[in-house]
C-alpha positions in Angstrom: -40.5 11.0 -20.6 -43.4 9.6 -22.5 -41.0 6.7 -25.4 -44.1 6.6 -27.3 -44.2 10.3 -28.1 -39.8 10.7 -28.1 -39.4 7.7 -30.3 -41.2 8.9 -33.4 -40.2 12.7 -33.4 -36.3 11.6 -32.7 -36.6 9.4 -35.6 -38.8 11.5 -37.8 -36.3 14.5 -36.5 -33.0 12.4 -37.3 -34.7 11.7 -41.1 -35.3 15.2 -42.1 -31.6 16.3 -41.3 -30.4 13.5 -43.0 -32.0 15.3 -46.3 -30.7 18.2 -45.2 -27.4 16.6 -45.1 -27.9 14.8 -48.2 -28.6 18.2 -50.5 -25.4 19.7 -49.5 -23.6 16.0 -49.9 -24.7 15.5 -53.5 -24.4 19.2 -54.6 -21.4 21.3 -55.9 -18.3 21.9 -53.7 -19.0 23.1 -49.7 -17.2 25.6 -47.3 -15.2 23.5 -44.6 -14.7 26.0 -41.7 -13.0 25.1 -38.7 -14.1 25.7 -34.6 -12.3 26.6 -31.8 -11.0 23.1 -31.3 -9.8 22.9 -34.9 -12.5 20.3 -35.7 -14.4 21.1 -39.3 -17.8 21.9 -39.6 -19.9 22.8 -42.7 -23.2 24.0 -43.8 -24.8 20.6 -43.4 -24.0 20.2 -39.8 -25.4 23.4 -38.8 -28.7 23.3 -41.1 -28.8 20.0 -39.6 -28.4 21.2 -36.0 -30.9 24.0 -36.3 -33.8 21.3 -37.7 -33.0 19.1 -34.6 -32.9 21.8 -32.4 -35.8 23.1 -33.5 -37.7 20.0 -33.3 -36.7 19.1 -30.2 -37.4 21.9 -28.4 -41.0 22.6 -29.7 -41.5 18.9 -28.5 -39.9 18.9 -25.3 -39.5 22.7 -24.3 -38.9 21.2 -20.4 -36.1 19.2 -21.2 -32.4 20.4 -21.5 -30.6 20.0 -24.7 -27.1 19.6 -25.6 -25.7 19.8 -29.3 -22.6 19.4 -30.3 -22.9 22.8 -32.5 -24.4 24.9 -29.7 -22.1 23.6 -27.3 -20.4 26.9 -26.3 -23.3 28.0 -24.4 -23.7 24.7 -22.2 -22.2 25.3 -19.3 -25.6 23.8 -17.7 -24.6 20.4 -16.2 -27.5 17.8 -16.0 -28.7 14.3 -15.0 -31.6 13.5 -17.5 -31.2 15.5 -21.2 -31.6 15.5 -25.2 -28.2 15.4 -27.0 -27.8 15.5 -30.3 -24.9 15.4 -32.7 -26.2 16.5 -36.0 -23.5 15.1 -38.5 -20.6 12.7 -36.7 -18.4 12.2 -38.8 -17.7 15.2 -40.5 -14.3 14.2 -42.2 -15.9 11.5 -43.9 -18.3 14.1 -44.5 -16.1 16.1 -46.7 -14.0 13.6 -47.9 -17.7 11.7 -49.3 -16.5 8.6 -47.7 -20.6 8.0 -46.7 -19.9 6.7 -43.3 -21.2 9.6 -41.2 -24.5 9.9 -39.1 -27.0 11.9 -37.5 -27.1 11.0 -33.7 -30.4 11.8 -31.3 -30.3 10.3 -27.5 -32.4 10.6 -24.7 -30.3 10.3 -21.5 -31.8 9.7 -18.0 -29.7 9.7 -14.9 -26.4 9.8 -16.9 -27.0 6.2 -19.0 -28.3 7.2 -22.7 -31.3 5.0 -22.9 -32.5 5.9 -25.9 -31.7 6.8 -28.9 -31.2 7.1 -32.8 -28.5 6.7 -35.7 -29.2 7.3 -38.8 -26.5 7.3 -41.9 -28.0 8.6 -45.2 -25.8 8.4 -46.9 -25.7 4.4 -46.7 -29.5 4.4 -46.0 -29.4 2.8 -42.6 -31.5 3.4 -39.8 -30.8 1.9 -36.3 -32.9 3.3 -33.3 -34.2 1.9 -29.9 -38.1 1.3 -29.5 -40.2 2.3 -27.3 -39.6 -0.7 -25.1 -35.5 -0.2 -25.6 -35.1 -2.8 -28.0 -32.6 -2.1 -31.0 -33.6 -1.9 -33.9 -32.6 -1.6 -37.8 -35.5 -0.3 -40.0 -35.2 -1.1 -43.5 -37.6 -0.1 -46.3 -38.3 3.4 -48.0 -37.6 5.0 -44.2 -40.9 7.6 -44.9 -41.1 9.6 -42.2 -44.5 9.6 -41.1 -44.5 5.9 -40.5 -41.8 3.3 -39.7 -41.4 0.5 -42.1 -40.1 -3.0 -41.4 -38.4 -3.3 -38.9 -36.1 -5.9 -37.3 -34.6 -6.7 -33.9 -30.5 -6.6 -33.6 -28.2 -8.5 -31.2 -25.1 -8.6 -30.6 -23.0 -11.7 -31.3 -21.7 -14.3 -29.2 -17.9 -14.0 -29.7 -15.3 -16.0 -30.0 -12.9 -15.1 -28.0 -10.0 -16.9 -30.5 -11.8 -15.0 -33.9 -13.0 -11.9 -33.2 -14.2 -9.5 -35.3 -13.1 -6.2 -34.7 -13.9 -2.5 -35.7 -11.8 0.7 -35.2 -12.2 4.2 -36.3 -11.7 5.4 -39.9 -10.2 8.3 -39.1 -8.5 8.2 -35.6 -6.4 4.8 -35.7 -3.6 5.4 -33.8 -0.6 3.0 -32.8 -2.2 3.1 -29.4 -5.6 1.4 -30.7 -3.3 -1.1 -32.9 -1.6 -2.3 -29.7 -4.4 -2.9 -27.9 -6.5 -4.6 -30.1 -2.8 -6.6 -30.5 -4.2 -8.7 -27.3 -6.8 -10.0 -28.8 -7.1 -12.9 -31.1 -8.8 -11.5 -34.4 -10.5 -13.0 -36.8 -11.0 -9.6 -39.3 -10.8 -6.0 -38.7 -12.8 -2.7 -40.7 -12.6 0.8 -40.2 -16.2 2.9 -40.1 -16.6 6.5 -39.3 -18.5 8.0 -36.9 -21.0 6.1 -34.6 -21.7 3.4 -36.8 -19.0 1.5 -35.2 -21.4 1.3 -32.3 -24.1 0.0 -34.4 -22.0 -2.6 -36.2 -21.1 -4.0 -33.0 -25.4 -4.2 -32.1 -26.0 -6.0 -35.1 -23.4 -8.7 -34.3 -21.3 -7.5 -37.3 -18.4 -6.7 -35.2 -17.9 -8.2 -31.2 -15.4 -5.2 -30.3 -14.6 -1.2 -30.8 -12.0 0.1 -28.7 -11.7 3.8 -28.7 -8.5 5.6 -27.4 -8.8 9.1 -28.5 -11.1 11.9 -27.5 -14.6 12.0 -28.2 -17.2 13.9 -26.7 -20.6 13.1 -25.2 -22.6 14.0 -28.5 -20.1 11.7 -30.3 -21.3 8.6 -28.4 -24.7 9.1 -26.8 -27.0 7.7 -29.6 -24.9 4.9 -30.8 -24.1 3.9 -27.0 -28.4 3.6 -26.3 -28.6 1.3 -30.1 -26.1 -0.7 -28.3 -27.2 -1.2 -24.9 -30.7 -1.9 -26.5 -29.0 -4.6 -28.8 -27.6 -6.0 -25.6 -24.6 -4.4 -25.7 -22.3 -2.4 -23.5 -19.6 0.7 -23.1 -17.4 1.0 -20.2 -14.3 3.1 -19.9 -11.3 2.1 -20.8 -9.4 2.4 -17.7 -11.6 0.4 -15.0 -13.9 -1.2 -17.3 -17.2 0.4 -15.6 -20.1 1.9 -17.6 -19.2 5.4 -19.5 -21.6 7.5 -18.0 -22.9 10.8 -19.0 -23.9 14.4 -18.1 -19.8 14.9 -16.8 -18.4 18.8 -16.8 -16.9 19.8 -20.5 -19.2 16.6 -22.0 -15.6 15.0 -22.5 -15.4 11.2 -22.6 -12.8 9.0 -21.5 -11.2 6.4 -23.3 -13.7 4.1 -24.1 -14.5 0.2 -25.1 -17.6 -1.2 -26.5 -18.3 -4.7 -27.2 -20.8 -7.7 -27.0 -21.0 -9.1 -23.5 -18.9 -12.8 -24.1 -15.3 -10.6 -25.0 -12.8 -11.3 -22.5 -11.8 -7.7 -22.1 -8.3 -6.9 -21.5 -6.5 -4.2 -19.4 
């Protein structure tokens, strides 16, 4: 894969479905209709989708692609693939709570090593370059050019005041218990993958997830992190989440700035 090409159309891709997103957000009331798995899904996620898709697929006709909208028909397992999930964060979505995203990754080999989150809602844009560096692009985000830009990092935690985040809409007494071994300075809920990207700009050291989440969920926010120096390991044995796995289910998952003392 050629970054200098893929970097541009995912983030020029990821800004036009924001729009998208944004017309049905700020217009009159929206059907919510629900999948197979229960989960809800509206208008905006599948114009969304089809943009991406599109996109994607003109650009890169040789390279598989998952969505999370088309992901029926992916029973194709593979090493080195697109995935995209065109609005995470749907609940927040419908409740307008602003915190959702559009997610593009690149994954190679199973590690996402590349990618882009962009929330439109809250106008912030967090990608990897080129050279995998994170970045958060600030500025009237046109989409034929990139506008300022600046390098993100994770923190270096303190282990006695950590900061930490935890999903908006899937807390559970199971996350509250872990996150009970820690020594925490503040918690804040976020939707969707933003938690990753909170955690790559140093404004959180830790995001424990123990609920299900799927492949498309994580891939994008997982690359912005690993870029910002980051990482995501599974919950269980603590070794890197990997990607391409049958059903595109993840496990149980923790990411967090290198300098956390995880524990079990």
């Amino acid at each position: 894969m050629n970054y200098d090409i893929l970097i541009p159309i995912i983030r020029r891709l990821a800004l036009e479905a924001g729009d998208k997103i944004m017309q049905v957000y700020d217009g009159p009331d929206f059907e919510v209709k629900s999948k197979s798995d229960a989960s809800p899904v509206t208008e905006a996620d599948e114009a969304a989708d089809a943009l991406i898709s599109a996109g994607l697929r003109a650009a890169f006709p040789d390279v598989v692609l998952i969505t999370e909208e088309q992901a029926a028909s992916h029973a194709l397992r593979a090493a080195t693939f697109l995935i995209v999930d065109p609005l995470d964060g749907t609940k927040e979505f419908v409740q307008r709570r602003g915190d959702f995203t559009v997610n593009i990754a690149y994954v190679e080999n199973g590690v996402p090593t590349r990618g882009v989150v962009y929330a439109p809602a809250q106008g912030r844009l967090f990608y990897t370059q080129a050279d995998g560096r994170a970045v958060e692009e600030t500025g009237d985000l046109a989409k034929d050019r990139p506008g300022p830009v600046a390098h993100i990092g994770v923190s270096q935690p303190d282990n006695g005041a950590l900061m930490v985040v935890a999903s908006k809409s899937h807390r559970d007494a199971a996350t509250d218990a872990y996150i009970a071994k820690y020594q925490v300075k503040d918690m804040k809920s976020a939707g969707s993958s933003l938690k990753f990207c909170l955690v790559a700009t140093g404004e959180a050291d830790l995001y424990p997830r123990l609920g299900r989440t799927m492949e498309w969920d994580t891939a994008a926010g997982d690359a912005v992190l690993r870029g910002a120096g980051g990482q995501v390991v599974r919950f269980d044995d603590h070794k890197p989440l990997s990607y391409g796995k049958e059903g595109w289910d993840n496990p149980f998952f923790i990411a967090y700035a290198p300098g956390v003392a995880l524990q079990k």
